[in-house]
N, C-alpha and C positions, 0 to 999 in steps of 0.2 A: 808609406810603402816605398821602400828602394826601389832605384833602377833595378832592369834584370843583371843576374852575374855579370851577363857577357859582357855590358857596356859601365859597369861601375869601374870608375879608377883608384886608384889607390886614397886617395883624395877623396873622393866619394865615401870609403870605408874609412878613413880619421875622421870624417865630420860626423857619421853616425855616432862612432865611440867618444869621440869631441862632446857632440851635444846630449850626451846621454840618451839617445833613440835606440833601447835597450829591443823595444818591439821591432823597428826595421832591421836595428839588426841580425837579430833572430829570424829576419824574413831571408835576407842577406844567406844566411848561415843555413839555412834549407834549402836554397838551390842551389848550393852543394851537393844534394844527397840524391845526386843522381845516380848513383851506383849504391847498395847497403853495403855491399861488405868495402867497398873503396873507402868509402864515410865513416865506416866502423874501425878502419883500419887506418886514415889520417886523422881523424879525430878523436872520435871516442876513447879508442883504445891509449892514442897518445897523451887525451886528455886526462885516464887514470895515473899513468906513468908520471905524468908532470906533475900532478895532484899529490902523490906518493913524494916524490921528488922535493916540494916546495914541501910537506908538512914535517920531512926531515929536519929540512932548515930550520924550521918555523919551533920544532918542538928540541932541536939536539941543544947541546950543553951550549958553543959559542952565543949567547950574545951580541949579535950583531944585524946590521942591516945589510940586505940582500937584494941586487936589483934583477927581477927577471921580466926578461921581453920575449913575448911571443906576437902571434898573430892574430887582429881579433876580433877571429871566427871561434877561439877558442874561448872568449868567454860568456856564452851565449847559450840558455837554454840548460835543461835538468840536468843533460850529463856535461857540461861546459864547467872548467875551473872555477871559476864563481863557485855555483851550485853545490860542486864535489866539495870544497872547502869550507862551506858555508854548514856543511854536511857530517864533518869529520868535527865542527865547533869551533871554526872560526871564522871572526867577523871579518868580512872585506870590505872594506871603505877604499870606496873610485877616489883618486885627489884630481 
């Protein structure tokens, strides 16, 4: 289990994503949601958009590699990038 939001640092949220602690972070990524429509409207909703966004790339004509960086809270849990892409048929491999 992570620290609470308040006292986690930035550091604190690399090591989770670092070590593959997929559960804390998802614990992490809940005490966020202390507002729904706040949570729904920095996350979720932005996480369809991104979702949308990345399977453009992923499916348009170019051929090429594509580096995208977010924050991550976003990839955690059913509606989290992970999930949605994983969702639409494609595989995501952490490196």
């Amino acid at each position: 289990m992570p620290p609470s939001a308040a006292v986690m640092s930035m550091d604190d949220i690399l090591k989770l994503w670092k070590d593959g602690d997929d559960k804390a972070l998802l614990e992490f990524v809940k005490t966020l949601q202390w507002d729904d429509d706040y949570f729904k409207g920095m996350q979720t909703d932005r996480d369809a958009a991104m979702a949308e966004k990345i399977e453009g790339y992923l499916n348009g004509d170019k051929k090429e590699t594509y580096m995208i960086a977010l924050g991550a809270s976003h990839f955690s849990g059913d509606s989290g990038l992970v999930a949605m892409l994983e969702k639409q048929g494609f595989k995501v491999v952490k490196q």
